[in-house]
N, C-alpha and C positions, 0 to 999 in steps of 0.2 A: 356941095354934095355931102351928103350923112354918109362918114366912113365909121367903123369898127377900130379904137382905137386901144392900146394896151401899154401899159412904161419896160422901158428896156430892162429894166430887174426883173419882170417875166416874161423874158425870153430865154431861148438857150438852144445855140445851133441851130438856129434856125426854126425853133417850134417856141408854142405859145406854154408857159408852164401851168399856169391858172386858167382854166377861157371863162372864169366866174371873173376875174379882175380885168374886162373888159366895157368901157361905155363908148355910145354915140358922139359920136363930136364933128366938127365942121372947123377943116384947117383950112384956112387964109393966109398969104403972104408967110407960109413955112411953119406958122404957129395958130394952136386950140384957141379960134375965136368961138367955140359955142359948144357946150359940153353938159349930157344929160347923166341920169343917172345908171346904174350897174347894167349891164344884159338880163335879160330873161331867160335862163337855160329850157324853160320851156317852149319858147318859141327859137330858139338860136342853137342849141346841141341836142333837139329832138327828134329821132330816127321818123316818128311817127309825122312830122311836119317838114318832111327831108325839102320844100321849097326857101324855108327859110335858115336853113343851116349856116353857120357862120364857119368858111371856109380859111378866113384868114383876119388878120388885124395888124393894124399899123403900130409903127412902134414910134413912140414918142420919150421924149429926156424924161418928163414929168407929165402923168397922168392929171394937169390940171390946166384950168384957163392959162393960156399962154406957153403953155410948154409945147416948146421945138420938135417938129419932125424930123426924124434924122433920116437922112438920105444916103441911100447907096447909088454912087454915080451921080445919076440925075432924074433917080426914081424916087416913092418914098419904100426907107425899108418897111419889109412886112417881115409877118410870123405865120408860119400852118399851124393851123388846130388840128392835131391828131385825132382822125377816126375814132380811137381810144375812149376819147371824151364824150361821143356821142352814145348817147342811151335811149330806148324806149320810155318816151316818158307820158302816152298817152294823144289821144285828139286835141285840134287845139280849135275853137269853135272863134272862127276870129270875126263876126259880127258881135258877140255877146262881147270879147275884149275891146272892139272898135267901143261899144258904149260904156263899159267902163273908164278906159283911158279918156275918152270925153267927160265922162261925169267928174272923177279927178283931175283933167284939167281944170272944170268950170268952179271945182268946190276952192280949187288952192287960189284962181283968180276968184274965186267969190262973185262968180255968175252963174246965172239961173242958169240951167242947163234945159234944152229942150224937150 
């Protein structure tokens, strides 16, 4: 599962300090086996695209491959994004990004794109 993940130096009290210093990753066995690049605040704290709003993030030792999720109890800890964070930022046309994000994957693996 693609969770929302963020390093325990931004956090505080329980909230997210940055939700810009957040990326995708996929924890395994307690630690970041697969990790993409930054969020998109257009599609993740945009009032205008409120189905994909990024409500919360996991916190981890070190925002990299292999860095630990730290658990509370026997959950993984998380962080709230403060409402704060969210802004009007516009429509977000997400068949025109679905061809983009393909045409960028196909150019950095250097395949023809459809």
């Amino acid at each position: 599962m693609i969770r929302h993940l963020t390093s325990l130096d931004n956090s505080k009290n329980g909230e997210i300090i940055d939700p810009l210093k957040v990326k995708h990753g996929v924890i395994t066995a307690l630690k970041i086996s697969d990790l993409s690049g930054w969020i998109d605040p257009t599609t993740h704290l945009n009032l205008d695209f409120p189905e994909h709003l990024m409500g919360i993030a996991y916190v981890v030792k070190k925002l990299e491959l292999g860095g630990e999720i730290i658990l509370e109890g026997d959950r993984f800890m998380y962080v709230i994004v403060n409402p704060k964070f969210f802004k009007h930022l516009g429509n977000v046309d997400i068949t025109e990004r679905s061809i983009e994000m393909r045409r960028a994957f196909h150019n950095k693996a250097n395949i023809s794109a459809p």
